[in-house]
C-alpha positions in Angstrom: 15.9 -19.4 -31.2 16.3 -16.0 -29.9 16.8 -13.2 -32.0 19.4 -9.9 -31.1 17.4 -6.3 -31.0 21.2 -4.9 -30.3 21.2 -2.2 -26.8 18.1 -0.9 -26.3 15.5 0.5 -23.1 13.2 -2.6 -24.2 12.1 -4.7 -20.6 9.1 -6.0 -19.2 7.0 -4.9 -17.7 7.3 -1.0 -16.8 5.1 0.9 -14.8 3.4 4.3 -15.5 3.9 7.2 -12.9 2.7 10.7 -12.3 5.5 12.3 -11.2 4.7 15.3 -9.1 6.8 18.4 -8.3 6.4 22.2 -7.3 7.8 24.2 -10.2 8.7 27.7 -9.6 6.0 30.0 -7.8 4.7 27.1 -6.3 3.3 26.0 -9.3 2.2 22.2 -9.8 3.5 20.1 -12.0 3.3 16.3 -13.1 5.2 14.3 -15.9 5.0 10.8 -16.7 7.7 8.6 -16.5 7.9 4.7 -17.0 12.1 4.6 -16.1 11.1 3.4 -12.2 10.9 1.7 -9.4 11.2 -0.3 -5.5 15.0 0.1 -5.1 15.5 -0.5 -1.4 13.4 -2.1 2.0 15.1 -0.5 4.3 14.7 2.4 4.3 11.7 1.9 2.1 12.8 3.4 -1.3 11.9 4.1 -4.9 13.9 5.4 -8.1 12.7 7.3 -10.8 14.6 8.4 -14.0 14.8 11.6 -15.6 15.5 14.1 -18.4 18.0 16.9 -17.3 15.8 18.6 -20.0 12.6 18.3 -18.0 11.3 21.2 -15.9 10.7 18.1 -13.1 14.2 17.9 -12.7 15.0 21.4 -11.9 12.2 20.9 -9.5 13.1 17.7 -7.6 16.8 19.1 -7.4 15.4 22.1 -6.0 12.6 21.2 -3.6 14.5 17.7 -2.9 10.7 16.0 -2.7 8.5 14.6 -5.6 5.3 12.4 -5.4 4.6 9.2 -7.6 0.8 9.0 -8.5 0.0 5.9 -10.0 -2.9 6.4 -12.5 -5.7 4.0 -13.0 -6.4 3.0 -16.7 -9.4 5.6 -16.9 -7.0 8.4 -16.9 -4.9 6.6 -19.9 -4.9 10.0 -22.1 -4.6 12.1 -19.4 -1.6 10.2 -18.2 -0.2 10.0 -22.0 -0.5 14.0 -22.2 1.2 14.4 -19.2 4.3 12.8 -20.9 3.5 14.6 -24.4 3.4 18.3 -23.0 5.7 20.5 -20.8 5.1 22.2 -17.6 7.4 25.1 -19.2 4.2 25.8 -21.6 0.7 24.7 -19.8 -0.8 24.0 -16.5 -1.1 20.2 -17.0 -3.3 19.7 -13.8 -5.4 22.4 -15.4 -5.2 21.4 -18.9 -5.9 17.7 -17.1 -9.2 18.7 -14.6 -7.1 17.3 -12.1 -6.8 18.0 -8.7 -3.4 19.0 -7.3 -3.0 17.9 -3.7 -0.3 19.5 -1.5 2.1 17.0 0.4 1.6 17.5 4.1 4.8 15.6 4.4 7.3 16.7 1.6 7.1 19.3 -0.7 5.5 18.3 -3.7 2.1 17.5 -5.0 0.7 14.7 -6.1 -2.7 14.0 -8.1 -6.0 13.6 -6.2 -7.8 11.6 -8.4 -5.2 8.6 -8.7 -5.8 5.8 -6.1 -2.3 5.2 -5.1 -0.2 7.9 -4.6 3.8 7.5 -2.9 5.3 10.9 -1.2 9.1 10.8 -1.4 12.2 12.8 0.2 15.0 12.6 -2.1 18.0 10.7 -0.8 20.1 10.3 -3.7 20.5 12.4 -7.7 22.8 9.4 -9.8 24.0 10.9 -12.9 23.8 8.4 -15.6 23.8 10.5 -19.2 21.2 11.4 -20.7 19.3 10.9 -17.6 19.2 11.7 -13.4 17.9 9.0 -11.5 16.2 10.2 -8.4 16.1 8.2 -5.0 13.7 9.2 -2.8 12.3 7.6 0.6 9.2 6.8 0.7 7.6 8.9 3.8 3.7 7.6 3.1 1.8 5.5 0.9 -1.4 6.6 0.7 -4.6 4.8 -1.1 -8.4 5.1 -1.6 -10.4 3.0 0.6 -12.6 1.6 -2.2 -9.1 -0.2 -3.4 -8.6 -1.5 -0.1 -9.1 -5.3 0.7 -11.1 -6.5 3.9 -7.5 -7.0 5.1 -6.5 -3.6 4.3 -4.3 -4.2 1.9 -4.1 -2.6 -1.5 -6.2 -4.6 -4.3 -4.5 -4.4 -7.4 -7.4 -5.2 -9.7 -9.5 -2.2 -7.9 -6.2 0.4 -8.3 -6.6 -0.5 -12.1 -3.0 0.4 -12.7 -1.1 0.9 -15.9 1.1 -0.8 -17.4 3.3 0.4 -20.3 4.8 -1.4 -23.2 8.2 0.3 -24.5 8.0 -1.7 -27.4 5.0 -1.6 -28.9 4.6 2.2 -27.5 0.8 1.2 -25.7 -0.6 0.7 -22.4 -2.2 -2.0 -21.2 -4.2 -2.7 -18.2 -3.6 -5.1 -14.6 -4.1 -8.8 -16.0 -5.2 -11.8 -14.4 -3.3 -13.8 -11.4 -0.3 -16.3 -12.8 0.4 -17.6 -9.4 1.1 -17.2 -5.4 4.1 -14.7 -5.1 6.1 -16.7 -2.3 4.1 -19.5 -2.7 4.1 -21.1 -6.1 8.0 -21.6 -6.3 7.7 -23.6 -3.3 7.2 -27.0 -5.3 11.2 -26.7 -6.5 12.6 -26.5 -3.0 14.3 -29.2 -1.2 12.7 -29.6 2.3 15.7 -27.9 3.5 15.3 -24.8 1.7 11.7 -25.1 2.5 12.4 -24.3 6.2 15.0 -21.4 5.5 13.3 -17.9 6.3 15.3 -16.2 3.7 13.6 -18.4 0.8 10.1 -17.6 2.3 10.3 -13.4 2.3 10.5 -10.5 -0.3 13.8 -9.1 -0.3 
């Protein structure tokens, strides 16, 4: 039996991003956020939400650009500060040791020693309250070769990423494989379905 926790921002699982941004004087500037995510394929998109309090929205709204770095679970304090302090009263990529890398595609920085990074133009500002969400495009994805497979493709036990729980207010770390994405569902399709394209591909 299910029990009622009433309205609250309590889902599962939520990611942890670095969100980068140029603050006044062209100073950098990160803030963590967990309110995110893929939002369209084409054109390839993510959303982020945020404070109208924080000095990263007067950024984003101002530079229309922001990064997402995606921080391993080494930088797991560094990546909790980033959410505790503001860039109104410290250099947090000082503060941090972290290196602050310069877009060459939109203008924002993002942080050189996470393995995934996402540089974004913003699209669309949605007004929802007490927060903005931001759309932006994603112009490049970039990632560290050592978290590359022989295929090329991102491994997602090498990124390390983190992964943050609302509810119990902790991070935890990339867990083990439950199954075959477009694969394991497979067994409950008639052989029908099992022919249709649109069952077989991410949407």
């Amino acid at each position: 039996m299910k029990r009622s926790l009433g309205p609250q921002t309590l889902v599962y699982p939520l990611p942890v991003y670095l969100v980068g941004s140029y603050a006044e004087n062209d100073r950098p500037n990160i803030m963590t956020a967990a309110w995110g995510g893929i939002c369209c394929s084409e054109p390839p998109c993510l959303a982020v939400s945020v404070r109208k309090s924080r000095l990263t929205y007067a950024a984003v709204q101002a530079r229309k650009a922001f990064t997402i770095s995606v921080p391993p679970a080494r930088l797991t304090a560094e990546a909790d500060f980033a959410g505790l302090a503001s860039g109104r009263d410290c250099d947090k990529f000082a503060r941090l040791k972290l290196t602050p890398v310069r877009s060459e595609l939109v203008d924002a920085p993002y942080v050189g020693e996470c393995p995934l990074v996402l540089e974004l133009a913003l699209l669309h500002s949605l007004d929802l309250g007490s927060h903005v969400q931001f759309v932006g495009e994603i112009k490049d994805v970039k990632v560290e070769e050592n978290c590359l497979d022989p295929a090329g493709k991102p491994d997602a036990a090498a990124l390390d990423p983190l992964i943050y729980d609302g509810g119990g207010r902790q991070y935890f770390r990339y867990g083990e494989i439950a199954g075959k994405a477009f694969s394991t569902g497979k067994a409950f399709l008639s052989e029908q379905e099992f022919t249709c394209a649109h069952f077989l591909r991410p949407s």
